[in-house]
C-alpha positions in Angstrom: -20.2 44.0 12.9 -22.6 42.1 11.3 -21.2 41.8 8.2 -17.7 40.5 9.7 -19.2 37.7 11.8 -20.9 36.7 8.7 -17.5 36.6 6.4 -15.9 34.7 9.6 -18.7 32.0 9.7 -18.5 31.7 6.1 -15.2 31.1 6.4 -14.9 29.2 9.2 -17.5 26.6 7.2 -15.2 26.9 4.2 -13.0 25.2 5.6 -14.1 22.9 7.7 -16.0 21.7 4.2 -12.8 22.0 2.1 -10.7 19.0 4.2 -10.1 15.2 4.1 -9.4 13.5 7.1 -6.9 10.0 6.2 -6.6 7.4 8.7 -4.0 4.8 8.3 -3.7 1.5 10.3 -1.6 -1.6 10.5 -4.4 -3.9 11.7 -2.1 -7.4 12.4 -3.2 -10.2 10.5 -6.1 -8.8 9.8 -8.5 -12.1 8.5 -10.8 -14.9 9.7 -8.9 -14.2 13.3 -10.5 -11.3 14.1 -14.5 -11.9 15.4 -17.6 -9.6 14.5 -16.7 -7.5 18.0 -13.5 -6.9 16.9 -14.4 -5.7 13.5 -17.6 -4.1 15.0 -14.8 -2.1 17.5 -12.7 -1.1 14.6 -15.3 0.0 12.7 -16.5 2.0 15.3 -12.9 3.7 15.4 -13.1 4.8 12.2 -16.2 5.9 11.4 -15.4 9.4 11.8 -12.6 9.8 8.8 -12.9 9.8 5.2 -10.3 7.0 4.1 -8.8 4.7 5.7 -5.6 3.0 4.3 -5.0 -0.8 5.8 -1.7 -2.5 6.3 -1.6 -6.4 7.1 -4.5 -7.9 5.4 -4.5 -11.5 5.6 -2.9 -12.8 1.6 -4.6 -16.1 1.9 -8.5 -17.1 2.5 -10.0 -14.6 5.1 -8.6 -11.5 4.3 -10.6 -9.9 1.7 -13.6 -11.3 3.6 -12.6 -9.4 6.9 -12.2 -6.2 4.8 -15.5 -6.6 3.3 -17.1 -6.9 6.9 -15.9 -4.1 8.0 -16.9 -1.9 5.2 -20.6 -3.5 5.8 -20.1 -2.5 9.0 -19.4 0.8 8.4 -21.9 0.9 5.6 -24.7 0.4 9.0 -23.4 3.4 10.4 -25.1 6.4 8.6 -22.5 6.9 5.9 -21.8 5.2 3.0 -18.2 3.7 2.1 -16.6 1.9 -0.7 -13.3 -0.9 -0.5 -11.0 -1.9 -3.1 -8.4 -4.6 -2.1 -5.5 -5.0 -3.5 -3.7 -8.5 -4.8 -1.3 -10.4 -2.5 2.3 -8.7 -2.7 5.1 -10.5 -4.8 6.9 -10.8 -2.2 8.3 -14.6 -2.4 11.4 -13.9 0.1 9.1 -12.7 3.0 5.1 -12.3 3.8 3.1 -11.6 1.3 0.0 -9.5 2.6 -2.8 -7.6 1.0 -4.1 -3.9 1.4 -6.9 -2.4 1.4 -8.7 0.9 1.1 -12.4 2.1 2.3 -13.7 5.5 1.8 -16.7 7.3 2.1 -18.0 7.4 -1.0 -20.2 11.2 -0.8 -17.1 12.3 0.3 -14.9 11.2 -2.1 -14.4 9.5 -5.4 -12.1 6.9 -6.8 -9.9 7.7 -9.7 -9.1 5.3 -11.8 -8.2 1.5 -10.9 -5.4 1.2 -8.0 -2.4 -0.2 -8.4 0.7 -2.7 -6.9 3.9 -1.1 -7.4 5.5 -2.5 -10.8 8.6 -0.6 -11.4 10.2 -1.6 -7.8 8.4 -4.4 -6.6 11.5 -6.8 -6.9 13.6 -4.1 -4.3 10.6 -3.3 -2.2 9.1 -6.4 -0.3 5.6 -5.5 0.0 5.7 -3.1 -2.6 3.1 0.0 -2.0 -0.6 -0.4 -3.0 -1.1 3.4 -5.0 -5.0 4.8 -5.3 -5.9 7.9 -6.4 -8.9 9.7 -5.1 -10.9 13.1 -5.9 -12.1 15.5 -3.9 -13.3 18.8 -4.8 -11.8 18.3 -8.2 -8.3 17.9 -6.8 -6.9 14.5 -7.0 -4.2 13.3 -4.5 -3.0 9.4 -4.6 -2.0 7.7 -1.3 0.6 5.1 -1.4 0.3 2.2 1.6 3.0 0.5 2.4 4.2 -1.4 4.8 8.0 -2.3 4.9 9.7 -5.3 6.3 10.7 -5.9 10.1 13.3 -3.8 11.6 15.7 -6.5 11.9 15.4 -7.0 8.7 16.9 -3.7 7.8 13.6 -1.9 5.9 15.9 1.1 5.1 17.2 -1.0 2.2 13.6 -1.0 0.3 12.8 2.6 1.9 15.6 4.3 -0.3 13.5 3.4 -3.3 11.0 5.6 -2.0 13.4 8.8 -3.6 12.2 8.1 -7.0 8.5 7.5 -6.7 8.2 11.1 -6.6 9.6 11.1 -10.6 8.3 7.7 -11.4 4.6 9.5 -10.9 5.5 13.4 -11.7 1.5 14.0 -12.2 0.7 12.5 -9.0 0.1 14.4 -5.7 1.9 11.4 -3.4 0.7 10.9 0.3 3.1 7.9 1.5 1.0 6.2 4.6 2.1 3.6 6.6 4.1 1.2 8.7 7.4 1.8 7.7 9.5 0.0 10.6 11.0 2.9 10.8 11.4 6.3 12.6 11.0 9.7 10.6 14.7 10.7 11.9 16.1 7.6 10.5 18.3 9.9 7.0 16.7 7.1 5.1 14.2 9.4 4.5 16.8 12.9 4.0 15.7 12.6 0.1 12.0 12.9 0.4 12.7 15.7 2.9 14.6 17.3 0.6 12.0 17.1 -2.5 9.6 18.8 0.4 7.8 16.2 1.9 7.3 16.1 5.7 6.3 14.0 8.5 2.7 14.1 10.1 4.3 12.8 13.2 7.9 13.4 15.1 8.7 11.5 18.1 5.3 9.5 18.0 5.5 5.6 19.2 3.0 3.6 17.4 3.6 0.5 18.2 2.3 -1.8 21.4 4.6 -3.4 23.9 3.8 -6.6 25.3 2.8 -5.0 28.6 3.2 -1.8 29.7 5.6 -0.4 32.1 5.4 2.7 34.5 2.1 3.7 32.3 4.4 3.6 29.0 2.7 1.0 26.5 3.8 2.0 23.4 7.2 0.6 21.8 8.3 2.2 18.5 8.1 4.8 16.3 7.0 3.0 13.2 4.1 3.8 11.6 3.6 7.9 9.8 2.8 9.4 6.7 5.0 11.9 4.7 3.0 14.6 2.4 4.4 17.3 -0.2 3.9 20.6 1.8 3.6 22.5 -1.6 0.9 20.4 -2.3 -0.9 19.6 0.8 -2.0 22.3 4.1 -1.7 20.1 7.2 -4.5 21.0 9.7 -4.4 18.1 12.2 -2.7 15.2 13.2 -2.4 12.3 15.8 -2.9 9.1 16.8 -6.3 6.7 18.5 -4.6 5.3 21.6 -7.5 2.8 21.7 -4.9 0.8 23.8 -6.3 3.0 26.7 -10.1 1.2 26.6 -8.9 -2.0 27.5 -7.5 -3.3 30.8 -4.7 -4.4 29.5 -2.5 -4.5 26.4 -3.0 -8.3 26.0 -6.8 -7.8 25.7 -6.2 -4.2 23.3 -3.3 -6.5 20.8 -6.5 -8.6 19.6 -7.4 -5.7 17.8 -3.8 -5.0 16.7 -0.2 -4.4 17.8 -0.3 -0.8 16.0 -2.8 2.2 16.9 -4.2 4.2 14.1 -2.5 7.5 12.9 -4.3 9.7 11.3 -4.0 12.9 8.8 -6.4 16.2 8.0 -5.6 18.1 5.5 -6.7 20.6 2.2 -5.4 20.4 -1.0 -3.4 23.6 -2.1 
């Protein structure tokens, strides 16, 4: 009896060494507008994952300053964490953002130099921001994206997302992200096809102006889609952080979108 409560500890341990937890998070112009409480707040929101992938970072002056404030804030809180930002997208047709990456560093380690989409950044807006990290000695690469306005059709530059998979064959591919779009949308039937799945299904992840018979969130937006060959899902959700405020004018000054997030083991 013993000896089986020992094997089951053991592995019980095993694996709850032997996973990555990936947070990803539209954060909605996220520069010189946001004060030290609100970067104190989101810090404080993520300090409990292991890399945290950021949509909307301000292109201009402000941006790269707000990321690196919130990775010294982080940095005050016990663990240590690296950033890497990437350059403005070359998007001339629509906004042209910046994303970023922060991770904690004993966790994990950077592969490489990441990278702006090359091949399809003329047919994808804000083309995906690709970084490559280690852990364990198995490397998986995250792609953040985040994809033009729903009116604006982001379907179109979505389809493109079929041939990433071929464009990086040695790459284990985590797409994370806003994509203005809901998993069910058959925009996404290829990726599905070549294995990859959904973390979420029916999720909203979006804020409404105001909520409305105790519903406050709007669309089902913002997911990540991982290679099940590849990748053992453990957990997933989302950080309704909308629910700490009083209302959701006072919770959009931290964003419109509420983190999703990922746990998982590599295979």
């Amino acid at each position: 009896m013993k000896i089986l409560y020992s094997l089951l500890l053991f592995l019980i341990s095993s694996i709850a060494f032997s996973q990555t937890k990936l947070l990803s998070w539209n954060l909605e112009n996220f520069g010189k507008s946001k004060s030290e409480e609100t970067i104190n707040y989101i810090a404080n929101s993520l300090r409990d994952y292991d890399i945290i992938a950021i949509q909307e970072v301000v292109a201009g002056y402000g941006g790269a300053q707000a990321v690196a404030k919130l990775a010294d804030e982080l940095n005050c809180k016990e663990a240590k964490w690296d950033y890497v930002i990437s350059d403005p997208t070359s998007s001339s047709a629509y906004k042209t953002e910046r994303y970023a990456f922060i991770w904690k560093t004993a966790k994990l380690k950077k592969i490489g130099r990441a990278w702006l989409e090359k091949k399809y950044h003329l047919e994808i807006d804000r083309e995906p921001y690709f970084c490559t990290f280690e852990y364990e000695n198995k490397q998986f690469t995250v792609a953040n994206f985040h994809a033009i306005t729903k009116n604006k059709q982001p379907e179109t530059e979505i389809k493109y997302f079929k041939f990433l998979p071929e464009e990086y064959p040695t790459l284990n591919l985590i797409f994370a992200g806003d994509f203005n779009c809901p998993q069910s949308h058959t925009v996404f039937n290829p990726l599905k096809k070549m294995g990859y799945q959904s973390i979420l299904v029916d999720q909203k992840t979006s804020l409404k102006q105001e909520c409305k018979n105790d519903k406050c969130l709007a669309s089902e937006f913002d997911n990540m889609y991982f290679k099940t060959s590849k990748i053992t899902t453990l957990n997933s959700g989302v950080i309704p952080f909308y629910k700490n405020f009083n209302t959701l004018k006072e919770a959009r000054i931290i964003s419109d979108h509420i983190p999703i997030w990922f746990e998982f083991s590599l295979n």
